[in-house]
Structure formats: structure tokens, C-alpha cells
DSSP file (Angstrom, degrees, kcal/mol; ACC not computed):
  #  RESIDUE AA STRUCTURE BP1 BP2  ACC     N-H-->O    O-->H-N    N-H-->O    O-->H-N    TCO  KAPPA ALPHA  PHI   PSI    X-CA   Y-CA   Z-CA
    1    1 A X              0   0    0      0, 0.0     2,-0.3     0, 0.0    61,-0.1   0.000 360.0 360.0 360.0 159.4  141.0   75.2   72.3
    2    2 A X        -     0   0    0     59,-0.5     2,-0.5     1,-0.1    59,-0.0  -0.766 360.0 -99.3 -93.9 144.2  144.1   73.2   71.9
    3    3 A X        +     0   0    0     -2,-0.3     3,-0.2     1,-0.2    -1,-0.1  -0.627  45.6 167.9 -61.7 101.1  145.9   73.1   68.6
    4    4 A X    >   +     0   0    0     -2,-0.5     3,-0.5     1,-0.1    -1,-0.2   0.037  55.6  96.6 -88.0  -2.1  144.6   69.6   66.8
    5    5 A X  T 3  S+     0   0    0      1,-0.2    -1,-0.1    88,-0.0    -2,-0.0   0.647  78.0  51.8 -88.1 -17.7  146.2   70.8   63.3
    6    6 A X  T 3  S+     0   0    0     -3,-0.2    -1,-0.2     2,-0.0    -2,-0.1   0.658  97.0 109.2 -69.9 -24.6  149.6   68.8   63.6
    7    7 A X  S <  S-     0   0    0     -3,-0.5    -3,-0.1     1,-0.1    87,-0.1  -0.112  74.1-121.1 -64.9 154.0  147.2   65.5   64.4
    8    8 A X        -     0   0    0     85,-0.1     2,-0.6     1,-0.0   128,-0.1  -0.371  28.7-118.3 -72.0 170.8  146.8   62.7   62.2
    9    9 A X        +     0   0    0     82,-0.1     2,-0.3   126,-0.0    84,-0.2  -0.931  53.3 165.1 -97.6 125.0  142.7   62.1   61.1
   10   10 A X  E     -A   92   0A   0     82,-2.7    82,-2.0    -2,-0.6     2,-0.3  -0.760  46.2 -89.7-114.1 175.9  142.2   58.6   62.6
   11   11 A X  E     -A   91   0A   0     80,-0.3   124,-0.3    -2,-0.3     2,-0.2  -0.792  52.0-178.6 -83.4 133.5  139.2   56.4   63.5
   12   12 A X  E     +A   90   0A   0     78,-2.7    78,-1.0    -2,-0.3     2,-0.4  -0.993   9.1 175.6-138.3 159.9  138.2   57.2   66.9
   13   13 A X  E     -AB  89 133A   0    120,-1.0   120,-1.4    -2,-0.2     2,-0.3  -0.981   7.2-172.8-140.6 152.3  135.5   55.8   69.2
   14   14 A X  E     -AB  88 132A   0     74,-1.1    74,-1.1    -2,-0.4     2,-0.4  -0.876   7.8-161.7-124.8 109.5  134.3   56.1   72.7
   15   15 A X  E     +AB  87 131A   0    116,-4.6   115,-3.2    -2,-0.3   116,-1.7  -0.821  17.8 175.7-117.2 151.2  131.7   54.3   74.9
   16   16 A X  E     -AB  86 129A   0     70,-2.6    70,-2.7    -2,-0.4     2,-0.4  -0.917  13.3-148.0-132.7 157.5  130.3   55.9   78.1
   17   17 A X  E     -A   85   0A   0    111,-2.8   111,-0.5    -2,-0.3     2,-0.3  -0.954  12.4-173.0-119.7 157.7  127.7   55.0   80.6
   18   18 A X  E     -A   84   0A   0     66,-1.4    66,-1.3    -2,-0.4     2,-0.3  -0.713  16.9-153.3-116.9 174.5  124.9   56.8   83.1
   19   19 A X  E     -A   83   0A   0    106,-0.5   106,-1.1    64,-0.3     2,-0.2  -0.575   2.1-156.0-105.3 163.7  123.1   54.6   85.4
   20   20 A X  E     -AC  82 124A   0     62,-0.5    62,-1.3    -2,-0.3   104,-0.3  -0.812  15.3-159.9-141.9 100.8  119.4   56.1   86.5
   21   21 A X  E     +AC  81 123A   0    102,-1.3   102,-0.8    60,-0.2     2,-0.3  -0.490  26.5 149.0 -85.1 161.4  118.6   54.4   90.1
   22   22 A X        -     0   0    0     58,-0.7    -2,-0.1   100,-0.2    98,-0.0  -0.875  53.6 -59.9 174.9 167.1  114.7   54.4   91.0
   23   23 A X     >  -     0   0    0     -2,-0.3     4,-1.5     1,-0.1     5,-0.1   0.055  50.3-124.9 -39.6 158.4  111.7   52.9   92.6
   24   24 A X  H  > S+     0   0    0      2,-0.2     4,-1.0     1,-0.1    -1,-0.1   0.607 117.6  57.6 -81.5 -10.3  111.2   49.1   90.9
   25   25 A X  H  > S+     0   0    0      2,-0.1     4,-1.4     3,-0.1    -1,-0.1   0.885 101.9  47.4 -94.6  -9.0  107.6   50.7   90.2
   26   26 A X  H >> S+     0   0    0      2,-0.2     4,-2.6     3,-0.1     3,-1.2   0.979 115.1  46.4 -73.4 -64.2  109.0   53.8   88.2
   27   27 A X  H >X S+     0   0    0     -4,-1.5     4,-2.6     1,-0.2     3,-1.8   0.835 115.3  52.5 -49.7 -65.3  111.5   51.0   85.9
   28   28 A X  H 3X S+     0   0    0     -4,-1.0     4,-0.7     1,-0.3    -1,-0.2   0.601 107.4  47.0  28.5 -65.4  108.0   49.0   85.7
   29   29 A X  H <<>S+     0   0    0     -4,-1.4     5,-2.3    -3,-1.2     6,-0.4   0.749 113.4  51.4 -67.5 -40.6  106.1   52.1   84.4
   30   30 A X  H X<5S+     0   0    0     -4,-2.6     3,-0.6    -3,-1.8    11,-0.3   0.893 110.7  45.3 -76.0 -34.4  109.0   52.6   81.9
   31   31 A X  H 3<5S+     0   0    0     -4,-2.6    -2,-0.2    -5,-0.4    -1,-0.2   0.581 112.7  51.5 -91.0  -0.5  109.0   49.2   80.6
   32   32 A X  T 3<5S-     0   0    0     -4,-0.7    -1,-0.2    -5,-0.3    -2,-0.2   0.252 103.5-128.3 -92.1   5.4  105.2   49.2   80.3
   33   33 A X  T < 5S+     0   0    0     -3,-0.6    -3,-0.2     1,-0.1     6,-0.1   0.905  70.1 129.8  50.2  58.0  105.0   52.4   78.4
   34   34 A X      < +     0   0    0     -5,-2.3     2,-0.4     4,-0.1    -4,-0.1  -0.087  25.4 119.7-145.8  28.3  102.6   53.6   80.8
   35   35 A X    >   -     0   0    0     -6,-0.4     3,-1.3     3,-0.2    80,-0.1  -0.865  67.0-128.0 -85.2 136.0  104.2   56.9   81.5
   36   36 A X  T 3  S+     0   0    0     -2,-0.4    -1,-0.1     1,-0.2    79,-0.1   0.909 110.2  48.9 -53.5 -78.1  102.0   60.3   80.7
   37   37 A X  T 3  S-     0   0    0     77,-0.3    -1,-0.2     1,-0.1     2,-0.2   0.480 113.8-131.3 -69.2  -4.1  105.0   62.1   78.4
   38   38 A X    <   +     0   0    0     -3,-1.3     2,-0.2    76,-0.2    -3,-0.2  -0.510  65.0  20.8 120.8-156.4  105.3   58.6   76.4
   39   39 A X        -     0   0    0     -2,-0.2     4,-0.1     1,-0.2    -9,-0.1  -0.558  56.7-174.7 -73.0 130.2  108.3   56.5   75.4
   40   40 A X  S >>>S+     0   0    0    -10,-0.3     4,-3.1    -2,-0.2     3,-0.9   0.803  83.7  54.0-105.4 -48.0  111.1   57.6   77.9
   41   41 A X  H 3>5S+     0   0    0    -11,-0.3     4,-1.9     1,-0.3     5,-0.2   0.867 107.1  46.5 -86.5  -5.5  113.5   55.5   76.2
   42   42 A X  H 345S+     0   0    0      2,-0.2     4,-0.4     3,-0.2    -1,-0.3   0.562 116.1  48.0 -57.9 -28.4  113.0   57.0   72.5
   43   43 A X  H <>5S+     0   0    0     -3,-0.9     4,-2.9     2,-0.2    -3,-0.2   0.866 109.8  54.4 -84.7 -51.0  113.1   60.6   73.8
   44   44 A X  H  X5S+     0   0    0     -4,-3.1     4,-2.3    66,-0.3     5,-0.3   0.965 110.7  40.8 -68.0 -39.1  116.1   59.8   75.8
   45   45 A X  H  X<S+     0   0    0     -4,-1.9     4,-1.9    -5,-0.7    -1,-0.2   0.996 112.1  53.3 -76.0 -36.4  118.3   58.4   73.0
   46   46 A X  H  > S+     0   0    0     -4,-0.4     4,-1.4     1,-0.2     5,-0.5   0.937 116.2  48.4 -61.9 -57.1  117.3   61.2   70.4
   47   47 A X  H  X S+     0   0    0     -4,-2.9     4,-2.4     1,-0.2    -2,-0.2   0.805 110.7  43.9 -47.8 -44.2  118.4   63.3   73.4
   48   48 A X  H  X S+     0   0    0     -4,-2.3     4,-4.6     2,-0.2    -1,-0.2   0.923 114.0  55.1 -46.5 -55.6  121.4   61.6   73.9
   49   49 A X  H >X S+     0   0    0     -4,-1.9     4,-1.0    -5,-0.3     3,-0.8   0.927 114.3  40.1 -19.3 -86.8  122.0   61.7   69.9
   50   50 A X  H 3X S+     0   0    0     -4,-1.4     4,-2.1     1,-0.3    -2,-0.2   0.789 107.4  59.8 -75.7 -28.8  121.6   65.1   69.8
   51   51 A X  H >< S+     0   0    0     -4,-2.4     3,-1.0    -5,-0.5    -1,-0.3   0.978 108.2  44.3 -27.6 -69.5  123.5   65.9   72.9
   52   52 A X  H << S+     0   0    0     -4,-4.6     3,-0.4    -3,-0.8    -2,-0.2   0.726 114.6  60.8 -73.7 -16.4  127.0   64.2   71.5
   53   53 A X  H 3< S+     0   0    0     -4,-1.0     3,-0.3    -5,-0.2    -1,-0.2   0.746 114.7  32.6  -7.1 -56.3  125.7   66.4   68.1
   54   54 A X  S XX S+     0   0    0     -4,-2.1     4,-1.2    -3,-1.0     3,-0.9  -0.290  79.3 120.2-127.8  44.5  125.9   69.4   70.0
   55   55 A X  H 3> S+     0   0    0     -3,-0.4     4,-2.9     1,-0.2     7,-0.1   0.837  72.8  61.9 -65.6 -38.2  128.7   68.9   72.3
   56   56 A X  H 34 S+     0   0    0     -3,-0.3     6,-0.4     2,-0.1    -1,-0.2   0.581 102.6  51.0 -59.9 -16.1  130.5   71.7   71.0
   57   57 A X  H <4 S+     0   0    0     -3,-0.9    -2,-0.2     1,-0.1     5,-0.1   0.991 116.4  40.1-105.6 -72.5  127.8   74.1   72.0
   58   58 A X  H  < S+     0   0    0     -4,-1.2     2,-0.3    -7,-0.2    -2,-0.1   0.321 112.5  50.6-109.5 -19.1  127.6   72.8   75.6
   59   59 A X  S >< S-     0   0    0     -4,-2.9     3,-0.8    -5,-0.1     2,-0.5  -0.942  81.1-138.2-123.3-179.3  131.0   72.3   76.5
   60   60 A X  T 3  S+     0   0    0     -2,-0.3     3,-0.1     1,-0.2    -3,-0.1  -0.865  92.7  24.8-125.2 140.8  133.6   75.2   75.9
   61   61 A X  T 3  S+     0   0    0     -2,-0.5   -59,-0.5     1,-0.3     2,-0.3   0.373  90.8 129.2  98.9  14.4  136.9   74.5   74.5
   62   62 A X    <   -     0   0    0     -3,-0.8    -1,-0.3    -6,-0.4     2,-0.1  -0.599  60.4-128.3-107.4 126.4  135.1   71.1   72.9
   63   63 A X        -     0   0    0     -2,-0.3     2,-0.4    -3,-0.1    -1,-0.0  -0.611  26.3-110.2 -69.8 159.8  136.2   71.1   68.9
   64   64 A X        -     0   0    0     -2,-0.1     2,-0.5    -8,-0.1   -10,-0.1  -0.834  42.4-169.0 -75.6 131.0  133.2   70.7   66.6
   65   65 A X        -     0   0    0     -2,-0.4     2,-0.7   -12,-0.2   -10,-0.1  -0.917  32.7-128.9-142.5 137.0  133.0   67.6   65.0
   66   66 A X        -     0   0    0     -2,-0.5    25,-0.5     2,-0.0     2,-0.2  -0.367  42.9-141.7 -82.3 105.9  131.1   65.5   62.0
   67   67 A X        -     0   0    0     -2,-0.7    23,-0.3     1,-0.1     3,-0.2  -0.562  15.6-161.4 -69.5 133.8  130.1   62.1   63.9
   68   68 A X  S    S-     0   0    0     21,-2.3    22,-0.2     1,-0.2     2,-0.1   0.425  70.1  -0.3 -90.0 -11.0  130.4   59.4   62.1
   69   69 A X  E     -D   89   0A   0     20,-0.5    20,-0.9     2,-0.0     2,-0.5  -0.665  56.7-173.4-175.8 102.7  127.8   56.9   64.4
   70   70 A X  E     +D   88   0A   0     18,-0.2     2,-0.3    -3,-0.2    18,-0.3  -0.917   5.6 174.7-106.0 116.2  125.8   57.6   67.7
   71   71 A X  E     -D   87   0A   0     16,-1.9    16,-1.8    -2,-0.5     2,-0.4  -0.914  13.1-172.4-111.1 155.2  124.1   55.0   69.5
   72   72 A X  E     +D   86   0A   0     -2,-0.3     2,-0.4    14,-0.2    14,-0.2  -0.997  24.8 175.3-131.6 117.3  122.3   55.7   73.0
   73   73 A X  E     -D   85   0A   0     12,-1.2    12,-1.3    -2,-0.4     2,-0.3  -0.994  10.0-159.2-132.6 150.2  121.0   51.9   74.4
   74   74 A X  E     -D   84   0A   0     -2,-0.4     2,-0.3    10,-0.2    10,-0.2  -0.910   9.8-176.5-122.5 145.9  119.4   51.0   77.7
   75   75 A X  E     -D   83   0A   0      8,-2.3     8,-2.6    -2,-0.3    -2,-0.0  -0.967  32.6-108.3-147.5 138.1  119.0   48.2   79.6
   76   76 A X  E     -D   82   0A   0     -2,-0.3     2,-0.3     6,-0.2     6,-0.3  -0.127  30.7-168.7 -33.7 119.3  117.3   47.2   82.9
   77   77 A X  E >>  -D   81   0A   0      4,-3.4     4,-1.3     0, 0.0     3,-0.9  -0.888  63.5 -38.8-123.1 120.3  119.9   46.6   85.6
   78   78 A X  T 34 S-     0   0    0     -2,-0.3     0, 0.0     1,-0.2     0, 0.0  -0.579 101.3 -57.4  88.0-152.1  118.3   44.8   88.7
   79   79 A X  T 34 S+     0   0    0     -2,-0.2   -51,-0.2    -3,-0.1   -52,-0.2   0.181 134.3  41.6 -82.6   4.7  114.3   46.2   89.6
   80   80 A X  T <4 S+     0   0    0     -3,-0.9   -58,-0.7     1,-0.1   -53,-0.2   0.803  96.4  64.8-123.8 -27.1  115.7   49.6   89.9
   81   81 A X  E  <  -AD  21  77A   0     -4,-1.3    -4,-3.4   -60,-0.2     2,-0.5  -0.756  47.5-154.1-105.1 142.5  118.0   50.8   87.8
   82   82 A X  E     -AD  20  76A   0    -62,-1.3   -62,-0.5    -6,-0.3     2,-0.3  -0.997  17.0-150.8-118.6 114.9  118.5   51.7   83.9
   83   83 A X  E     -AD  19  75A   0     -8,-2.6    -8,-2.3    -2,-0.5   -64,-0.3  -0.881   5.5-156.4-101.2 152.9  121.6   51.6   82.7
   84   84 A X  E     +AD  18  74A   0    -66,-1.3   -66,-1.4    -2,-0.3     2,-0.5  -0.684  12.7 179.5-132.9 131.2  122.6   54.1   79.6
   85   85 A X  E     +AD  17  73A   0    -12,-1.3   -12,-1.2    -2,-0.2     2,-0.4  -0.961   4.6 175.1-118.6 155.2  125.6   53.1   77.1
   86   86 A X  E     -AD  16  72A   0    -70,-2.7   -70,-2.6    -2,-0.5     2,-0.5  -0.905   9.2-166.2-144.9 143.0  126.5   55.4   74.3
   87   87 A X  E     -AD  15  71A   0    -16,-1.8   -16,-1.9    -2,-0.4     2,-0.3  -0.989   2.3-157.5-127.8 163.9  129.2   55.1   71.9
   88   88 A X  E     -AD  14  70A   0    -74,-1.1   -74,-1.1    -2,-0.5     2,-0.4  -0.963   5.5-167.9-112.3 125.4  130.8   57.7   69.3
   89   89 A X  E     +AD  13  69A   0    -20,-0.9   -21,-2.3    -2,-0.3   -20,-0.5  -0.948  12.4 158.0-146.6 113.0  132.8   57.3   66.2
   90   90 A X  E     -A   12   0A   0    -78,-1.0   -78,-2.7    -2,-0.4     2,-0.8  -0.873  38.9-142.5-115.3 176.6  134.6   59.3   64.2
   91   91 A X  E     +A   11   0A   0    -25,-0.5   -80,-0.3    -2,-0.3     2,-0.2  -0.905  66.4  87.2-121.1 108.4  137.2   59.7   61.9
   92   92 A X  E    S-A   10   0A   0    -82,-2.0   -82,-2.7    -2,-0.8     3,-0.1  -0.716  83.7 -63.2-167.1-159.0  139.2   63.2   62.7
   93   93 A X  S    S+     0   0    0    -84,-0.2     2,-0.2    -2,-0.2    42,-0.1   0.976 104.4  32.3 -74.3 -68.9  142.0   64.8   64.8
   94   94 A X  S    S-     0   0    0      1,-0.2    -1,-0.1    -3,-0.1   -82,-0.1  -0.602  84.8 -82.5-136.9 171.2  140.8   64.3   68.1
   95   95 A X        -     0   0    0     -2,-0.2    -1,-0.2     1,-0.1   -81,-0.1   0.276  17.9-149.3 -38.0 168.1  138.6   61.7   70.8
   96   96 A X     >  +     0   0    0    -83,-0.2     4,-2.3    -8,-0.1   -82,-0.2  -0.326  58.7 125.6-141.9  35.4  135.2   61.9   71.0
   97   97 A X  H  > S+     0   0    0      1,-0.2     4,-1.7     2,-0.2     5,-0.1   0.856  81.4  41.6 -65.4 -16.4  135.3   60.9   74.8
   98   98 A X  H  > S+     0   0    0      2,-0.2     4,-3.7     3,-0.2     3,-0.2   0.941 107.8  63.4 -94.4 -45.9  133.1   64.2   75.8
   99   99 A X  H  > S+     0   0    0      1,-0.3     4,-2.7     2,-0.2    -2,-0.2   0.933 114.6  30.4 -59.2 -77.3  130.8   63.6   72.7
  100  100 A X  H  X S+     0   0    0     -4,-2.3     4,-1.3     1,-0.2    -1,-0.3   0.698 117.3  57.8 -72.8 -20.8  129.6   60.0   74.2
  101  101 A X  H  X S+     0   0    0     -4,-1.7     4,-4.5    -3,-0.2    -1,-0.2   0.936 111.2  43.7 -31.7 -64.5  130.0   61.2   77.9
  102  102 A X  H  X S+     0   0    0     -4,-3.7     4,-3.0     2,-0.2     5,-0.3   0.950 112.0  51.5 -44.9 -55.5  127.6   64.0   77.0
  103  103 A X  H  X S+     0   0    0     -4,-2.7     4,-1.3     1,-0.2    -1,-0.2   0.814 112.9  46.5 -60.8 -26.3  125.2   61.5   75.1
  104  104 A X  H  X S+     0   0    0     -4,-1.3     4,-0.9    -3,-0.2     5,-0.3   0.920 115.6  46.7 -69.6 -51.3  125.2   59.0   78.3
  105  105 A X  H >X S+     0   0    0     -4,-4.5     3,-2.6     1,-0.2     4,-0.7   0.883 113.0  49.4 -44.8 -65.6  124.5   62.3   80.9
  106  106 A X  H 3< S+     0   0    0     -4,-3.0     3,-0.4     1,-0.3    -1,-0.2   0.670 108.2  53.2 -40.6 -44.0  121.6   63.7   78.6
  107  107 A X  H 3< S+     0   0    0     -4,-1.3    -1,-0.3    -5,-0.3    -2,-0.2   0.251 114.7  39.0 -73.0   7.5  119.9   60.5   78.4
  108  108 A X  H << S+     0   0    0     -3,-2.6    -1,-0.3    -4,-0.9    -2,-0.2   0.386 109.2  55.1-117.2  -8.5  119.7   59.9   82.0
  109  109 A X  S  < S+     0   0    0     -4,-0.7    -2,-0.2    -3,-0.4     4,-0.2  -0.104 116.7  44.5-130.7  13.4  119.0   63.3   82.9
  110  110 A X  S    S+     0   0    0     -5,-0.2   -66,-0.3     3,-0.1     4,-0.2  -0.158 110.4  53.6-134.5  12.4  115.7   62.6   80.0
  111  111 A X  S    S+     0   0    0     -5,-0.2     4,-0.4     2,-0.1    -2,-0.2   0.597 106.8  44.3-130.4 -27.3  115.1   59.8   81.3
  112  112 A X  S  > S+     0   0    0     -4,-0.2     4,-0.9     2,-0.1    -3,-0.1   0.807 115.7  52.5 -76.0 -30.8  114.8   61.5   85.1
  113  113 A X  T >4 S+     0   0    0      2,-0.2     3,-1.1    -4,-0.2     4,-0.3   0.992 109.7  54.1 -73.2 -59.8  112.5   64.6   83.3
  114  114 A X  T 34 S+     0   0    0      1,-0.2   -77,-0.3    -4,-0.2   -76,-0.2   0.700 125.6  19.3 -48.0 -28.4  110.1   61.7   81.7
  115  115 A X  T >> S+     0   0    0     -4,-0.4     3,-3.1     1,-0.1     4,-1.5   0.545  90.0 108.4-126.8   1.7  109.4   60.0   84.6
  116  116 A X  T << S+     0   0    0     -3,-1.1     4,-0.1    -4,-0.9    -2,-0.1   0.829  84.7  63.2 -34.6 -51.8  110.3   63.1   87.6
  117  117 A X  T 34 S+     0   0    0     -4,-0.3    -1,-0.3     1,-0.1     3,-0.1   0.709 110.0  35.2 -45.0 -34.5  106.2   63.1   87.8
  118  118 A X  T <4 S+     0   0    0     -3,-3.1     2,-0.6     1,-0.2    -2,-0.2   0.901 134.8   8.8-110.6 -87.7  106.4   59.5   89.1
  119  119 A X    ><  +     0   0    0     -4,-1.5     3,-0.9    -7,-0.1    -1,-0.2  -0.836  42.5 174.5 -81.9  73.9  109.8   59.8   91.2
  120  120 A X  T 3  S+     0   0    0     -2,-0.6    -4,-0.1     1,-0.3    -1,-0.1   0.639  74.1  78.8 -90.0  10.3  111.9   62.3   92.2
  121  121 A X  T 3   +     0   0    0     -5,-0.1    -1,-0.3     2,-0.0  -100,-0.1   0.640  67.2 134.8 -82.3   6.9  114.0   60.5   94.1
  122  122 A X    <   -     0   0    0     -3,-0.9     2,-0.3   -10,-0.1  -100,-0.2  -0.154  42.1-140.8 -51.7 135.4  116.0   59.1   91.1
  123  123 A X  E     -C   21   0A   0   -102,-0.8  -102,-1.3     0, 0.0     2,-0.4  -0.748   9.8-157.1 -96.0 145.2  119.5   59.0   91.0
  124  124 A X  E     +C   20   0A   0     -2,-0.3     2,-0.2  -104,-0.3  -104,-0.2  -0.996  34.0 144.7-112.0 138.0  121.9   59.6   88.6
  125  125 A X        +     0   0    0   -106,-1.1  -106,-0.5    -2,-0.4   -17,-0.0  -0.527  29.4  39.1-144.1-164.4  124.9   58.1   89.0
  126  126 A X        +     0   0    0     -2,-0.2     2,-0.5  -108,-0.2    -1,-0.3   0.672  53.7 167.4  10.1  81.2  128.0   56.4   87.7
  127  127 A X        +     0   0    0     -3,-0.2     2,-0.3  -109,-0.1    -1,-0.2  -0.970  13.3 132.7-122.7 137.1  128.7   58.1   84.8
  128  128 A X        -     0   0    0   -111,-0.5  -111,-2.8    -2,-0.5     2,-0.3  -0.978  56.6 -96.6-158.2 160.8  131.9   57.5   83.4
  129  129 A X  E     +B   16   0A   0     -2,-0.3  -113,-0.2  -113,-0.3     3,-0.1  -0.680  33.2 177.8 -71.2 130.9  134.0   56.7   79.9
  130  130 A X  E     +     0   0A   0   -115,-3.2    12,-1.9    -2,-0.3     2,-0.2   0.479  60.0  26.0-127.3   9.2  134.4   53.1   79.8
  131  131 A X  E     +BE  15 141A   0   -116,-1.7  -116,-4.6    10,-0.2    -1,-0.3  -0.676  52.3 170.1-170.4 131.6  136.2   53.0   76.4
  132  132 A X  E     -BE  14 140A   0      8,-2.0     8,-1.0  -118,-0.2  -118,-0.3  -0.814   6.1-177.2-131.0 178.4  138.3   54.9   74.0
  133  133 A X  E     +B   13   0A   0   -120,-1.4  -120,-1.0     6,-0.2     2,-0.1  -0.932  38.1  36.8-160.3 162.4  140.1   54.2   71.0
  134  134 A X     >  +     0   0    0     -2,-0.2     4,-1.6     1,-0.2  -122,-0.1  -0.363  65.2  67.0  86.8 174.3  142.5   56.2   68.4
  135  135 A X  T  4 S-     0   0    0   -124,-0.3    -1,-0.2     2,-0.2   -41,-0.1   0.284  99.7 -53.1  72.0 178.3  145.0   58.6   68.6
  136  136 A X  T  4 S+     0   0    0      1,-0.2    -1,-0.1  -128,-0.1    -2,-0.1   0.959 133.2  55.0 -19.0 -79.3  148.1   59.1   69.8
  137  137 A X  T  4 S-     0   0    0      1,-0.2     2,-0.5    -4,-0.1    -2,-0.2   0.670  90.5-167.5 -39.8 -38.3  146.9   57.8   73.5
  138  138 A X     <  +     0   0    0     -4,-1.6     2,-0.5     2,-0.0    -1,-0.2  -0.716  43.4   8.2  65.8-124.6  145.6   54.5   71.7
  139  139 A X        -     0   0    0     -2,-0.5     2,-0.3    -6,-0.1    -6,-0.2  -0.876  50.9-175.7-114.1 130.0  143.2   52.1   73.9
  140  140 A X  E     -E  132   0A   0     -8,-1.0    -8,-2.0    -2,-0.5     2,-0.2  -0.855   5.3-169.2 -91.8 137.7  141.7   52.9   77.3
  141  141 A X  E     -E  131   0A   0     -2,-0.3   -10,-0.2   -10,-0.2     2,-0.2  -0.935  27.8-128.2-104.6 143.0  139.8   49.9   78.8
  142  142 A X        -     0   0    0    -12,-1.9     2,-0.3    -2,-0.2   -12,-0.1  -0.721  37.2-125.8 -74.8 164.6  137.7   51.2   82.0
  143  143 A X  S    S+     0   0    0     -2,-0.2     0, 0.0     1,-0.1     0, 0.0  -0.714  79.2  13.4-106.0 145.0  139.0   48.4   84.8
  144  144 A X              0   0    0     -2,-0.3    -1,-0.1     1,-0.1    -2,-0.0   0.427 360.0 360.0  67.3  -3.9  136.6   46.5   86.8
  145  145 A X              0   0    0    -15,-0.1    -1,-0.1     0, 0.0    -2,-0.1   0.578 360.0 360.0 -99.0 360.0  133.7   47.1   85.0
């Protein structure tokens, strides 16, 4: 792991996104609660949650760290798509860019096992950091978005 013990503890933050592409009748199904394994998007944010929770476990060289705020929120983009935000906030050494990456993957990738029965053609797609804050580095805005 890289040596964080010379850094200052700042506030740091990160927001990430997934997209989830799919049939307009699978998004349909999701927003009608009328999927068999229940509300898809209440299982995917506690997954997401606990994803950026357990970030350290899942990626190696990732510090462990006490999160100060996770949110996982979704929203309808067109008749096909769900898009996934999460952000992450702590006050520590270092970023929590992987933390809210992670919480966006998991919760698209729970949100393709909820409804897989329905659709397997589902995409998951555009995941990326679209804001960080803190540190050193200071402020990334993603561009274009």
C-alpha cells in the first residue's frame, strides 16, 4: 500500500456513476415493483453501501477507511436505462474515489442479478468517477458530463 502517514486528514468526497441499459419493459417492471426478488432499487443501494464499506476487502492495496456518508441514488434515464450515482465522504489521509466507484459497480451489477430473470441482455456501462474533492490533488470535475 502506499505510505498515507506523511498526509494531512482532510475532508474528501467522490461521486461515481454506472449506467444499467435494458429493454423499456425490464425499467417498467422495476419501476412498478413487479419484479419476483422485490425492490431492485433498495437491494441495489444497500449493495452499493456496503460495497464502498468493504472496499478494502475487494480491492488489494485499497486502505481501510471509516466513511463518513454513502449514498447510492437512481434515476430513469430515457425508457431504457438506470442511471446509478454514489458519492463518499470522508475525513482521512486519502480519496475515496475507489470507495464510490465500487458503490456505483455493485449497484448496477444488483441491479442486473434482480432483474437477470427478466433480461439478460442488460448492459452495464459507463462507469466512471465524475467527481473528487480533497487532498493534495484538490478538485477533479469529470468534462462533458
Amino acid at each position: 500500500m502506499v505510505d498515507i502517514s506523511e498526509k494531512d486528514v482532510t475532508a474528501r468526497s467522490a461521486i461515481a456513476q454506472a449506467r444499467v441499459r435494458m429493454q423499456p419493459a425490464t425499467l417498467e417492471a422495476i419501476q412498478g415493483n413487479a419484479l419476483e426478488k422485490g425492490e431492485v432499487f433498495a437491494v441495489a443501494r444497500i449493495a452499493g453501501i456496503q460495497a464502498a464499506k468493504r472496499c478494502s476487502d475487494l480491492i488489494p492495496l485499497c486502505h481501510p477507511l471509516a466513511l463518513s456518508k454513502v449514498s447510492v441514488e437512481f434515476a430513469a434515464y430515457g425508457n431504457d436505462c438506470v442511471d446509478i450515482t454514489a458519492e463518499v465522504r470522508v475525513t482521512g489521509k486519502t480519496g475515496v474515489e475507489m470507495e464510490a466507484l465500487a458503490a456505483a459497480s455493485v449497484a448496477a451489477l444488483t441491479v442486473y442479478d434482480m432483474c437477470k430473470a427478466v433480461d439478460k441482455g442488460m448492459v452495464v456501462e459507463q462507469i466512471c468517477l465524475l467527481e473528487k474533492r480533497g487532498g493534495r490533488s484538490g478538485v477533479y470535475m469529470r468534462e462533458g458530463e
